[in-house]
C-alpha positions as CSV (number, residue, x, y, z in Angstrom):
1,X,0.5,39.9,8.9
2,X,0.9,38.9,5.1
3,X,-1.1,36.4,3.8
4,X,-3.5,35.6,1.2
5,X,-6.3,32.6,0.6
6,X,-6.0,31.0,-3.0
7,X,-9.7,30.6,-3.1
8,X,-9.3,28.4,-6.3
9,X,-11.2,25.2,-5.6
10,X,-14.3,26.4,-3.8
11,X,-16.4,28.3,-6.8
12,X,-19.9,28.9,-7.1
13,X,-21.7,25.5,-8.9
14,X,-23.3,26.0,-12.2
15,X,-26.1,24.0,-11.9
16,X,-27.9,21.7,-9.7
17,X,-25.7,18.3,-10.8
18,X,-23.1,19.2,-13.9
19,X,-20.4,21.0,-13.3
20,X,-18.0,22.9,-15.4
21,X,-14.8,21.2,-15.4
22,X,-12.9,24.5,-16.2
23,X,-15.0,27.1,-13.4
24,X,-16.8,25.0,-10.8
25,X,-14.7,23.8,-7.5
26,X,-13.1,20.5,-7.0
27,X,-14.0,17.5,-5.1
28,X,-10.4,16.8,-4.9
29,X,-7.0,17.5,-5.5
30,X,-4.4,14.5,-6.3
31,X,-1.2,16.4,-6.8
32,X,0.6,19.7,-6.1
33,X,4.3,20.4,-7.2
34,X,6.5,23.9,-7.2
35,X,7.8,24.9,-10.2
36,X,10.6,27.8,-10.6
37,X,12.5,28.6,-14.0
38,X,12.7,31.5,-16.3
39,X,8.4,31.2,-16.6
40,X,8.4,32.2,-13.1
41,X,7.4,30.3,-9.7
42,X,4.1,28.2,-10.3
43,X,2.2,26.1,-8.2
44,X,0.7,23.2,-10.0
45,X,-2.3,20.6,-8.8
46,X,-4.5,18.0,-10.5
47,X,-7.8,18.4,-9.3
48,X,-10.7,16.0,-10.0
49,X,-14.1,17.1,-10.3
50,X,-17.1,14.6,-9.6
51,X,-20.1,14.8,-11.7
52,X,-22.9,14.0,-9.6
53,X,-25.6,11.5,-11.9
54,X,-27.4,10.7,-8.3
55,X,-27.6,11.0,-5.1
56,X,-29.3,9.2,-2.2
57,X,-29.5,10.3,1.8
58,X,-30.6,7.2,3.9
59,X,-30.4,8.8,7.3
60,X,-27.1,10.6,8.1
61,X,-25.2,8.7,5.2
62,X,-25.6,10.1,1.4
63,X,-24.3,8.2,-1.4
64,X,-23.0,9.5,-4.9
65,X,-22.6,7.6,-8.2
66,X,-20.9,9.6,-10.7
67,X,-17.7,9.9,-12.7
68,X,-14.0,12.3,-12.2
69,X,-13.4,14.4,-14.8
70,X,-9.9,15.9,-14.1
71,X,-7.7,19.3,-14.9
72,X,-4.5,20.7,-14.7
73,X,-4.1,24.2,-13.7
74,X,-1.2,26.6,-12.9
75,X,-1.4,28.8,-10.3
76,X,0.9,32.6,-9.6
77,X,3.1,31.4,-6.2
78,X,3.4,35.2,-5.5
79,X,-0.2,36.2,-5.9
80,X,-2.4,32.9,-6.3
81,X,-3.9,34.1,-9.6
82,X,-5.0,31.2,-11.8
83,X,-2.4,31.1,-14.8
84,X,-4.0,28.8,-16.8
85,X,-6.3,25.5,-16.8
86,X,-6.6,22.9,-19.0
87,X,-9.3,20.0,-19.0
88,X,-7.6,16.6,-19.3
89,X,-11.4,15.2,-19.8
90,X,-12.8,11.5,-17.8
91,X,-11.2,10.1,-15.2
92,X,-10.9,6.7,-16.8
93,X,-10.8,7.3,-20.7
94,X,-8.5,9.8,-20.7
95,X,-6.4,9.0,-17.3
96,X,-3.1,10.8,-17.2
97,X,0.0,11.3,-14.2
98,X,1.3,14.3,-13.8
99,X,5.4,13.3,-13.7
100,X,7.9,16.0,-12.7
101,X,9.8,18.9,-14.2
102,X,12.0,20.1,-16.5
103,X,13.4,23.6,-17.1
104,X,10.9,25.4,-18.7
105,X,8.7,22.1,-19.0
106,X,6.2,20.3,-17.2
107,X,6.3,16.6,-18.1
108,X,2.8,14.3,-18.4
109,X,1.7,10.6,-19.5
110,X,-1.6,9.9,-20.6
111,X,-3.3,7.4,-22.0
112,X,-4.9,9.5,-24.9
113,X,-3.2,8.5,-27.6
114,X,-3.1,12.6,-29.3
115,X,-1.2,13.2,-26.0
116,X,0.8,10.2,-24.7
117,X,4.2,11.1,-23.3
118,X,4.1,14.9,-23.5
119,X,5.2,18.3,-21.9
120,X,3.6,21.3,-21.9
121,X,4.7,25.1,-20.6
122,X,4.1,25.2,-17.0
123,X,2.3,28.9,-17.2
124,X,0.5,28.2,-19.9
125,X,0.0,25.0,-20.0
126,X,0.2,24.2,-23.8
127,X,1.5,21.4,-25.0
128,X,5.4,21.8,-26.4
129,X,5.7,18.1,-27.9
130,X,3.1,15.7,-27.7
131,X,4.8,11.5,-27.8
132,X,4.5,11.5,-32.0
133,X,6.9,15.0,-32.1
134,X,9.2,13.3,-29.5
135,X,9.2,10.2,-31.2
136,X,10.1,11.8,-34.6
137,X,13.7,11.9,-34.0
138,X,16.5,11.7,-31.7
139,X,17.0,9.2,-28.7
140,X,13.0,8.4,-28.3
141,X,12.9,7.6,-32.4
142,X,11.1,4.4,-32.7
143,X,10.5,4.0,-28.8
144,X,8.2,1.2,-28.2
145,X,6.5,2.9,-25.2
146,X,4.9,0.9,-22.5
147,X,1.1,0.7,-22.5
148,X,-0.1,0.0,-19.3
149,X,-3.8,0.2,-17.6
150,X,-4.8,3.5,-16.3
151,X,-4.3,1.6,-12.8
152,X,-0.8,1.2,-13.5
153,X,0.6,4.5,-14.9
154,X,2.6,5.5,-12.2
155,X,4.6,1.8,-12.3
156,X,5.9,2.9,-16.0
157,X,6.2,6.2,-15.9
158,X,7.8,9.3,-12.9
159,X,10.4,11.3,-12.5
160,X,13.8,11.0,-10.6
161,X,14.3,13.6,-8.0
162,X,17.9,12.7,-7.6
163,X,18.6,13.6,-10.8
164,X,16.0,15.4,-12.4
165,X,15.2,13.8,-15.2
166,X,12.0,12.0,-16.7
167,X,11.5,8.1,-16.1
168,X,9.8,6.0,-18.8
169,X,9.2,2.3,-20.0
170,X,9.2,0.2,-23.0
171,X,7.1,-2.4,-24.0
172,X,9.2,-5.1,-22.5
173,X,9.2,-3.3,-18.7
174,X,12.8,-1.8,-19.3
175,X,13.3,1.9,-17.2
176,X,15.2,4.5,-19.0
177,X,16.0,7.6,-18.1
178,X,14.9,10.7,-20.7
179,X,17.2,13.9,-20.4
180,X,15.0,16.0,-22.8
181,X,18.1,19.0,-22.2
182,X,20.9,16.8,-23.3
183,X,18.7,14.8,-25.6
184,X,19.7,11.3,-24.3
185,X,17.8,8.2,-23.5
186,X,19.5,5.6,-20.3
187,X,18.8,2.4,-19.6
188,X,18.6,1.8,-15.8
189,X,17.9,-0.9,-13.1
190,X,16.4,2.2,-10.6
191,X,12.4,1.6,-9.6
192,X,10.2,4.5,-10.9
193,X,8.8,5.7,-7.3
194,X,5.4,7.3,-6.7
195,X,7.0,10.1,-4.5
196,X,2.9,10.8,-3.2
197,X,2.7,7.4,-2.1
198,X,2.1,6.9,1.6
199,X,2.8,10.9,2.3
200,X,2.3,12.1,6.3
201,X,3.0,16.3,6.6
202,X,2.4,15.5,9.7
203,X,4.2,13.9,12.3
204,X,5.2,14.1,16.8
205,X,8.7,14.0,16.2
206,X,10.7,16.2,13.6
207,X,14.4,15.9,12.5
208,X,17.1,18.9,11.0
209,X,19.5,15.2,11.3
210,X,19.8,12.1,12.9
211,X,21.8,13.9,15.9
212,X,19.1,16.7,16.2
213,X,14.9,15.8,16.3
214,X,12.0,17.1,18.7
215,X,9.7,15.5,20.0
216,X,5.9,16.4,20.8
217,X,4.8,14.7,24.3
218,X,1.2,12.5,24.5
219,X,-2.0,13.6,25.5
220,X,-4.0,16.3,24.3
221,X,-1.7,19.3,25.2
222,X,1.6,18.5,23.7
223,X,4.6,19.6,25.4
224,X,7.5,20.5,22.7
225,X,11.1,18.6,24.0
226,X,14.2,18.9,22.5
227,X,14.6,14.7,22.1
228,X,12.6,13.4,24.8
229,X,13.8,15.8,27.6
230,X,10.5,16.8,29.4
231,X,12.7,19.6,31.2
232,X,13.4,21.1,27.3
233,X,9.4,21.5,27.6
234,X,8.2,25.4,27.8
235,X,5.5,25.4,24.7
236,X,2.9,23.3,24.5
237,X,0.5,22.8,22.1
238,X,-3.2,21.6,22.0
239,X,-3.1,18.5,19.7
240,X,0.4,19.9,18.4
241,X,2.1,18.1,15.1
242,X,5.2,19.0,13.6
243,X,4.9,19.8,9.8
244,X,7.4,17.7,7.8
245,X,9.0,18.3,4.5
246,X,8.1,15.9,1.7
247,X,9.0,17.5,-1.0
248,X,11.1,15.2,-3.4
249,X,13.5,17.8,-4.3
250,X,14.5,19.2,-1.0
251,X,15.3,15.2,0.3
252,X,17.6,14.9,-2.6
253,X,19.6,18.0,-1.8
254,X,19.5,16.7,1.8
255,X,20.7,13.1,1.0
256,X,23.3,14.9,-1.5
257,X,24.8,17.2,1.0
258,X,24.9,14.2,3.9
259,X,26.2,11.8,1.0
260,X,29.4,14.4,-0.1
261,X,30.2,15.0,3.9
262,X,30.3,11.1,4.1
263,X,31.9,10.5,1.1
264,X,34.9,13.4,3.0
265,X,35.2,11.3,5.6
266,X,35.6,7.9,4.3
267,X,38.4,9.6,2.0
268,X,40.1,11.4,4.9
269,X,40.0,8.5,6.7
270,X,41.6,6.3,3.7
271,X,44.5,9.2,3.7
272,X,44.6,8.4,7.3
273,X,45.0,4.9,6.6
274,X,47.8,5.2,3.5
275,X,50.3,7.3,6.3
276,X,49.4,4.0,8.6
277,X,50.6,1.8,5.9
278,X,53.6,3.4,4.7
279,X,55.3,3.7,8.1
280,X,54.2,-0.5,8.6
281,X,54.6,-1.8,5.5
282,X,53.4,-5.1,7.3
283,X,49.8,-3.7,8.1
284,X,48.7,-4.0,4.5
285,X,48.7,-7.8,4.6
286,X,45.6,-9.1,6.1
287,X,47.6,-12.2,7.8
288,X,50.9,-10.2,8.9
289,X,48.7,-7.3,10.4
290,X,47.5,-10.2,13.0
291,X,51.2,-10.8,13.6
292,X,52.0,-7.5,14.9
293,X,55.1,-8.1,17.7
294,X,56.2,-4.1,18.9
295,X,54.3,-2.0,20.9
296,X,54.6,0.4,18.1
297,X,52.8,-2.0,15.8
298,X,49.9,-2.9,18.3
299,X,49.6,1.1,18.9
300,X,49.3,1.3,15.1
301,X,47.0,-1.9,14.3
302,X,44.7,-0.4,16.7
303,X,44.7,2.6,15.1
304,X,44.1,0.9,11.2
305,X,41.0,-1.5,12.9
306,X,39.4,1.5,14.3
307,X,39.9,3.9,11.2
308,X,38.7,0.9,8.8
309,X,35.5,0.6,10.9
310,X,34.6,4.2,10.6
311,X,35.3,3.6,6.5
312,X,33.0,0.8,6.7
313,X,30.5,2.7,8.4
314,X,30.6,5.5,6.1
315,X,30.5,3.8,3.3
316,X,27.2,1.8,4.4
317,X,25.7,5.0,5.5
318,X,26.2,6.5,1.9
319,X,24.7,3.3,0.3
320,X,21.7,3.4,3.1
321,X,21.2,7.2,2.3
322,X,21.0,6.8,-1.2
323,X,18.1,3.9,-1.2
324,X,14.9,5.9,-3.3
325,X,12.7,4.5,-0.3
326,X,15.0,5.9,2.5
327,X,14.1,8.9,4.0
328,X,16.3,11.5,5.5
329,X,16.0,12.1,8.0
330,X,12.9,10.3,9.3
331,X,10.4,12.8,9.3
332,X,12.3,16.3,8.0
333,X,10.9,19.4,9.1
334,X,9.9,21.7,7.0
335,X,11.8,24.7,7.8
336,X,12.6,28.2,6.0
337,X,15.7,29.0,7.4
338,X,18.7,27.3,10.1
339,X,16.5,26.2,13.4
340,X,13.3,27.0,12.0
341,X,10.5,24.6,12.2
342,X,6.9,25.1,12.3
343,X,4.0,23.2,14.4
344,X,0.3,22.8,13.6
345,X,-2.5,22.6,16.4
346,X,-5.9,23.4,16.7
347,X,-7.6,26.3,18.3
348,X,-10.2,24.3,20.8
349,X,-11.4,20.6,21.7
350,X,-14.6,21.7,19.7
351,X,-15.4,19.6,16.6
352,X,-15.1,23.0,14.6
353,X,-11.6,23.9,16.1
354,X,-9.7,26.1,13.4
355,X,-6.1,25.4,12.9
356,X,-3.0,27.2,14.2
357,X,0.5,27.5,13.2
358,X,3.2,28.6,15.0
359,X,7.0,28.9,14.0
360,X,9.7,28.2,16.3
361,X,13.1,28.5,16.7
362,X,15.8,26.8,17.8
363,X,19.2,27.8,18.8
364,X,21.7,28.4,22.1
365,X,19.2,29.7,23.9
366,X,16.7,27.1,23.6
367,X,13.1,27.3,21.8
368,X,11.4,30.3,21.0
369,X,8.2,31.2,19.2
370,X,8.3,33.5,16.4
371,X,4.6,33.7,15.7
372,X,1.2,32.9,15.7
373,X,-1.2,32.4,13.0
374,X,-5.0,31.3,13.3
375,X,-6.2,30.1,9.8
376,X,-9.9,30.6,10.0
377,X,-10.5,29.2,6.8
378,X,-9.2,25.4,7.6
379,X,-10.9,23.5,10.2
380,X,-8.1,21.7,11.9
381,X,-10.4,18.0,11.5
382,X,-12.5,18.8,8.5
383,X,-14.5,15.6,8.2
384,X,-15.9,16.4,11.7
385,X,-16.6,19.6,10.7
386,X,-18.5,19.0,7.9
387,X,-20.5,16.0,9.6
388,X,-21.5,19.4,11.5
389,X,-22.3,21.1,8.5
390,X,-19.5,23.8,8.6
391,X,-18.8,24.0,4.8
392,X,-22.6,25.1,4.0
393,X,-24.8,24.3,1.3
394,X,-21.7,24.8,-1.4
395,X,-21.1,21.4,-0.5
396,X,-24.7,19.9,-0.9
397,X,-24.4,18.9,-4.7
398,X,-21.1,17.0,-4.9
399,X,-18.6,15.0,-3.4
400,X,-15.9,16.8,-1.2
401,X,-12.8,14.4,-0.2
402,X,-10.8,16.0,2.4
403,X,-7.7,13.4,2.5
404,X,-5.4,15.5,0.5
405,X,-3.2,17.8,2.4
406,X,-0.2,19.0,1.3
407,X,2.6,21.3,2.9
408,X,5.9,23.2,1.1
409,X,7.8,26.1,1.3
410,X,9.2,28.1,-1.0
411,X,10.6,31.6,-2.0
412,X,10.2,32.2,1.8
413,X,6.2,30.9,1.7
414,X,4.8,28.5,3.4
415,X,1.9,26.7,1.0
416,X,-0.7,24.5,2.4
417,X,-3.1,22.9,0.9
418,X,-6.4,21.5,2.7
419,X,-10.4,21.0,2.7
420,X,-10.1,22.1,-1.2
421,X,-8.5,25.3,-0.4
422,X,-5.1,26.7,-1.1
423,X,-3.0,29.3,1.1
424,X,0.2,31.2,1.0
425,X,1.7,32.8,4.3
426,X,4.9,34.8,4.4
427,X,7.2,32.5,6.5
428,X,9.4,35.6,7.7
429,X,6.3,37.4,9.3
430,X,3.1,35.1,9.6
């Protein structure tokens, strides 16, 4: 068994109320993204820590009042060492979104005016060009860029997995697209989408394609189908859910790849069509085609109807694919390899149950389980747990939120993030 705990949110406090933004844990992490290029493969998160100015218990509800102050760190995918950390100071005052990347860059707006549109180096987390040395010359000379409230930064400014580039806005709510490589600046009509908006890693039914999805039966021991076939069901699962992949990158590769096969078809089917057309002449004419008289030309109008619908179909399957909004498939499973899919459930019906994962496979022969793994440190429904005082006193002088949860896999790891806590396993071996 390979596997290591990135024990990088949960750190001793440093005094009854303050904490130090650059040592003490995190009441919450907003964003996690890979990144792999020549500084090697990095995981980066935002996390927000909560600074405590009081605190109140009536009965079994506390409340807080406080502020976020928020940081950037790096972290080493192969060993979970913290690379670097940087404090990106309040909440509010200083609120920044954390965009996408670049080779060798990772890309920021904030709206502190010494930063604004920036990029720093993903190890190290330095800033390489702050909005004034970007502006100085080139395509973003003279920019007017958008100022909006901190409530609104992700509406002006993201990054495009399709194509890998930086999205930004001017004054007047135009989108361009920034290639900081090529050194060019786009106009475009595309949204800017908040790819962490509305995210589920967790779902009953899973998909490799629109031809291929599981399904996880109801109740509390979930039978795993193939479809919806209960006679498919050998494994079961004690509140079973399969995990899905929502990383932005790995969706555009998949819409590419289904995009080009369509885009095959629809031109085979057009050569199809041409032969059609060049042995009846006739066909090509929209009023003579409905005038076809010889069995040979009925045979053949047939065949140009049908192979025009399967264009047609094609072609609004590419368009439907290529919507930013439209996932595919519906709920993608994670997977590290052909027929490989993983499944989270939880140890017991206690309110302290510790989650499991097991990986399955599936090929000819049906499903079969590669392994097992029981992470001790994750409590499959953490706000339960900690209503039963699970997470000990660490926990006492802050603010824990335990909504963020987030799943990816990458250089054959499986990371998951949860209850402030990170972990790698080795997808081959569990």
């Amino acid at each position: 068994m390979k596997r290591f705990l990135f024990l990088l949110f949960l750190l001793p406090l440093a005094s009854c109320f303050h904490k130090d933004v650059m040592e003490d844990r995190a009441d919450d992490v907003g964003v996690a993204i890979f990144y792999s290029g020549a500084e090697g493969k990095m995981i980066i998160t935002r996390e927000d820590v909560f600074q405590v100015q009081s605190k109140e218990t009536n009965g079994s509800v506390t409340n807080f009042t406080g502020y976020n102050e928020c940081r950037i760190s790096s972290y080493d995918l192969a060993t979970g060492k913290l690379l670097s950390r940087v404090n990106m100071g309040h909440g509010i005052e200083k609120a920044f979104v954390i965009l996408g990347c670049t080779p060798g860059k990772l890309w920021v707006y904030s709206i502190d005016p010494a930063l604004g549109l920036h990029c720093r180096n993903p190890k190290t987390l330095d800033v390489i060009q702050n909005e004034a040395a970007l502006s100085a010359s080139g395509p973003l000379k003279n920019f007017d860029f958008a100022r909006p409230d901190w409530t609104k930064l992700k509406e002006n400014y993201g990054w495009k997995a399709r194509n890998g580039l930086v999205m930004i806005t001017d004054m007047q709510g135009y989108h361009y697209y920034y290639d900081p490589d090529k050194n060019t600046l786009e106009k475009t009509e595309n949204d800017i989408h908040d790819y962490s908006l509305a995210v589920n890693y967790l779902s009953v039914s899973g998909k490799f394609s629109d031809e291929r999805y599981f399904s996880l039966s109801s109740g509390s021991r979930r039978k795993l189908m193939l479809h919806e076939e209960d006679s498919t069901a050998r494994f079961s699962y004690l509140s079973g859910q399969f995990v899905i992949d929502n990383d932005p990158r790995h969706e555009a590769a998949r819409k590419k790849t289904a995009s080009d096969s369509l885009q095959r078809i629809a031109t085979a089917l057009n050569d199809s069509l041409a032969i059609l057309f060049a042995h009846f002449p006739t066909l090509k004419n929209d009023v003579l085609m409905f005038q076809a008289k010889t069995p040979e030309e009925h045979e053949a109008l047939d065949q140009v109807r049908a192979l025009q619908r399967r264009v047609d179909q094609a072609t609004r399957e590419v368009k439907r694919i290529s919507r930013e909004r439209t996932r595919y498939p519906e709920d993608a499973l994670l997977s590290d390899g052909p027929g490989n899919f993983f499944i989270l459930h939880a140890s017991n019906i206690s309110d302290t149950a510790k989650m499991l994962l097991t990986k399955v496979h599936y090929g000819k022969d049906g499903f079969a389980e590669m392994w097992h793994l029981r992470l001790n440190d994750f409590f499959f429904t953490p706000a339960k747990a900690y209503q039963e005082g699970a997470f000990g006193e660490e926990f006492d002088k802050g603010n824990p939120q335990f909504g963020f949860q987030w799943f990816d896999c990458e250089d054959g790891k499986i990371v998951l993030i949860s209850q402030l806590e990170m972990t790698c396993i080795d997808a081959a071996t569990g």
